[in-house]
Structure formats: structure tokens, C-alpha cells
N, C-alpha and C positions, 0 to 999 in steps of 0.2 A: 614627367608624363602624368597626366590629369587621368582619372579612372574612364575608361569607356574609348583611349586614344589607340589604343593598339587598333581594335576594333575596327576603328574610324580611317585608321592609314594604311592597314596591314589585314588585309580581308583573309580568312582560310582559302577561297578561293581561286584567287590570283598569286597569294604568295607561298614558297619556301620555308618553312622554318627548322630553324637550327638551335637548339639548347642546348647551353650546358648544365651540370650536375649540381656538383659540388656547390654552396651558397648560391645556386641562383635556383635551381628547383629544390634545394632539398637543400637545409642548416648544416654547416660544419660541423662535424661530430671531431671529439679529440682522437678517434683510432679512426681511420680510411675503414679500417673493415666493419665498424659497428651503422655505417650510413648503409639504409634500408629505405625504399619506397613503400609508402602508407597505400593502402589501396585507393584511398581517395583518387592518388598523385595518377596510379596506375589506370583507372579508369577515365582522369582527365586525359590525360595524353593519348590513351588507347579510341579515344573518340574525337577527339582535335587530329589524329593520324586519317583518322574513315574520313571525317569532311572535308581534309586537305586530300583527300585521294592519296595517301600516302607521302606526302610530302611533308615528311619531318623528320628528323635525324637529332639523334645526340651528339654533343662533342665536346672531349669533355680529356682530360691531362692521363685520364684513369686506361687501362687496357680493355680494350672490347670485352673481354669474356668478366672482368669485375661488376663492367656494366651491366652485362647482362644480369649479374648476381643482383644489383637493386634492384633491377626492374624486373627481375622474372617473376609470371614466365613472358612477360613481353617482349621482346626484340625485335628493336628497330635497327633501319639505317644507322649507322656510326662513323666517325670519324674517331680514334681512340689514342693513346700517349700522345697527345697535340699533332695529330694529321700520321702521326707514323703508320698507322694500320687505317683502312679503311674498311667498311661493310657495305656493299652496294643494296638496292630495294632487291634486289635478286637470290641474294647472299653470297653472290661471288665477292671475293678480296681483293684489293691492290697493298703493294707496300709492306709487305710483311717485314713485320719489322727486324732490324739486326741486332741481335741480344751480342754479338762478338765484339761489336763495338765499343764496348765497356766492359771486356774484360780488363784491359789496361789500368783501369782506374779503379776497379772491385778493392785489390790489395792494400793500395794508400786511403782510400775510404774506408774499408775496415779498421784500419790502422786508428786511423780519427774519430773513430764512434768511441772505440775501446777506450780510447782518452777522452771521450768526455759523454760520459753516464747521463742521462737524460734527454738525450738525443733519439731521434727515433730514424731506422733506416727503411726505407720501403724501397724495394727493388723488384721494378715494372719490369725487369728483360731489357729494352731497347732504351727506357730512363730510369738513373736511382735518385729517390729523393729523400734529402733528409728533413724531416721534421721537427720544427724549434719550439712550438703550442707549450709543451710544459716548461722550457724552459730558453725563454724569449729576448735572457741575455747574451744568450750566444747567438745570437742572427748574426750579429757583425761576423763573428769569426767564423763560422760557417760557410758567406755569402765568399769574404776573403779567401778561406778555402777553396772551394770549389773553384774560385774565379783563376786562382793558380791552376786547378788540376786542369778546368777546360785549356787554357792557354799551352799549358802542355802537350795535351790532347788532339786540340783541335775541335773538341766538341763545344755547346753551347751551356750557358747559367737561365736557367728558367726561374725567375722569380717568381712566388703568390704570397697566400695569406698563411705567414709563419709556418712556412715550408722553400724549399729551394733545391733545384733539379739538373742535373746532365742530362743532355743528351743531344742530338744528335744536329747542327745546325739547322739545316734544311724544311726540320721538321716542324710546322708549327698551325694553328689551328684555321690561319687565313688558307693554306693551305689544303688545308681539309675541308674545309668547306666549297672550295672552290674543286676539286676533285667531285665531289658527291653534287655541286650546282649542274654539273656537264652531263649527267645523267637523266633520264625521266623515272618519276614525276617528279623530279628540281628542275631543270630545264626549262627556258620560260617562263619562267617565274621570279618574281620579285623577291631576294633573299631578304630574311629577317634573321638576325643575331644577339639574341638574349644572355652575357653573360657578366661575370661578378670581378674579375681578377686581373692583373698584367697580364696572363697567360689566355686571357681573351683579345688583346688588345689588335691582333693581326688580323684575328677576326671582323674586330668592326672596321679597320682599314679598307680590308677586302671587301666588306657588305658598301662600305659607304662608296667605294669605286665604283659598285655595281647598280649606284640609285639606291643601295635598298633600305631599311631599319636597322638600326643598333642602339640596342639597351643597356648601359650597364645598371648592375641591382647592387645597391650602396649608398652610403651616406652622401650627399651634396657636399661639394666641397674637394673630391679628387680627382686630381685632375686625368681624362679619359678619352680617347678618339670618338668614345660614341655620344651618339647626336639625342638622345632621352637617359631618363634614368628612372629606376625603379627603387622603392629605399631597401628592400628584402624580399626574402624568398616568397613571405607570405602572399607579399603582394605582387608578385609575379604570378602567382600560383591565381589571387583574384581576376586580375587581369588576363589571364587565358578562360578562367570560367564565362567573362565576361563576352569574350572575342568566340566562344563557342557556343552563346547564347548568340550571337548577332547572326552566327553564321548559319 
């Protein structure tokens, strides 16, 4: 994607837009809890919302109320633990999600952290993921793990960027998007999906069924459903300033 293309195919508008967080508006941080939106980011988006008429939504692996924590006091539309929880423009919910569903698997997962020390466990309620970032030789045995415990389960392996997650099949972020598409002011409208990761990947399937845009923001070179690419967060972030000056 050339600078000024978004702009150019994806009007505020006519279109929908759907972000995610993590590497695509905002740099991986090593702790989940240390990512913060800069007020820049906040007043970008809080004025790309007013021109879209409120059509725009985050979505994003993290749980609605985390979200909230970057971005407040902003709150938008969400889709949150990939489509588990939804936030409508109303603030009504669908899909609350089922934190019982992983009791099953809590035990043997504890189990497996306690053996191996530099592991990081984050437990979202309806997904738990474990994080590899400091210590990136255990991804294999990890990825192995978990892929026994879903199969036991019945639940699903979300793979990202040196991290990996249960939870719940069903759940995933094409999905969520398409829940929050069926509502106004999404409705009608041409989806845009902007994201960095595997755990985007359903997303751009669903956007590109639907005619719409899909971005992913990353190096050239992997392989992705979506049809542009952005190389990082920064320039994602140019590229909305730029699609808010047009509009």
C-alpha cells in the first residue's frame, strides 16, 4: 500500500472500519499490561469515529474492559477475546463470554508454567495465553502443549507474535466483525480490516467475502489473506491521519 491509498479506496464515508490493537495501532510491548495509548493515537481515532459517524470498532485478542484501559476514557464499539465478547455502538453486549470453559485446562496449565520459569501466563477468563517474548525457545514446546491440551478439550490453539492461546473454537475475530457489520452505523457499509497477526487472519477472509479492505501491518514477505500491507504501527497510524485529512 502506497501512502494516500487507503484514502483513495476506503473513504471515512462509505466505509466501516475495524482495528486491531496490539502491533497494528499501538508496538508490542513485553507485558500486555504496560501497552498504553499516547494521546495522539486517542485523539486520532476519536475524530476518524465523528467522520465515520461512528463507524469504527476495535478488535482486538485482549478483553473489552483491557481495551478500554488503553484507550480511556475513549470507548468504542468492540469485538474483544477474538469475537468472544462483543460491544454494540449502543453499549448493549452479545456473547458474554464463558470463563467455565477453561476451568478444565487451568490445572495442567499451571502445572506447565511451574515447569518452566520464564513463561508468561495471562488469563483473559474465556482465553489463557501463554507468552514466549522472553524466552522464545520454548515456542515449540509450548505450541505442542497446548495443541495436546485443546485436543483433549475440545478447544482451539490461537497462534500470534510469541504468544499462543486456548480458547474457545467458535470464537474468532471474522466473526466479530461480522456480528458488529449487521448493526448500524456498520451496516451498509464497506468493511475495512486493519490488522498484524494470525489471529487477524479470519478477519481479512470475512472482509474480503464482503468486497471490503484488508491490511495486514508487517514485513513483506508473509504470507497473509490480506490483499495490502502496511510495514508497521507507525505507518498505519500515517496512513489514518492521512484518510482523515481527505475526509
Amino acid at each position: 500500500m502506497q501512502p494516500g491509498d487507503l484514502a483513495r479506496i476506503a473513504s471515512l464515508s462509505s466505509c466501516a472500519y475495524f482495528l486491531d490493537a496490539d502491533g497494528t495501532l499501538l508496538d508490542i510491548m513485553p507485558r500486555p499490561e504496560d501497552v498504553v495509548a499516547d494521546d495522539g493515537l486517542r485523539e486520532l481515532l476519536a475524530e476518524l469515529a465523528f467522520v465515520a459517524r461512528g463507524a469504527l470498532a476495535l478488535v482486538s485478542g485482549r478483553a473489552i474492559k483491557d481495551i478500554d484501559r488503553i484507550f480511556a476514557p475513549l470507548v468504542f464499539p468492540a469485538a474483544g477475546l477474538h469475537g468472544a465478547e462483543i460491544r454494540f455502538p449502543d453499549r448493549s453486549r452479545s456473547g458474554s463470554p464463558n470463563d467455565s470453559a477453561m476451568d478444565g485446562v487451568r490445572p495442567p496449565l499451571a502445572d506447565f508454567m511451574t515447569a518452566h520459569p520464564g513463561l508468561r501466563l495471562e488469563d483473559k477468563g474465556a482465553a489463557l495465553a501463554i507468552h514466549f517474548r522472553q524466552t522464545p525457545e520454548l515456542g515449540d514446546e509450548v505450541l505442542e502443549f497446548l495443541g495436546a491440551l485443546a485436543q483433549q478439550s475440545g478447544l482451539a490453539v490461537q497462534e500470534g507474535k510469541m504468544v499462543a492461546e486456548l480458547k474457545q473454537a467458535h470464537h474468532d475475530k471474522g466473526n466479530g466483525i461480522a456480528a458488529l457489520l449487521a448493526r448500524p452505523p456498520f451496516s451498509g457499509r464497506k468493511p475495512v480490516f486493519i490488522g498484524d497477526d494470525l489471529t487477524d487472519e479470519s478477519g481479512f477472509l470475512f472482509v474480503n467475502a464482503q468486497g471490503g479492505v484488508s491490511v495486514r501491518v508487517g514485513p513483506a514477505g508473509i504470507a497473509s489473506n490480506a490483499r495490502y500491507r502496511l510495514p508497521d504501527p507507525a505507518s498505519v497510524r500515517a496512513e489514518l491521519h492521512r484518510l482523515l485529512a481527505d475526509g
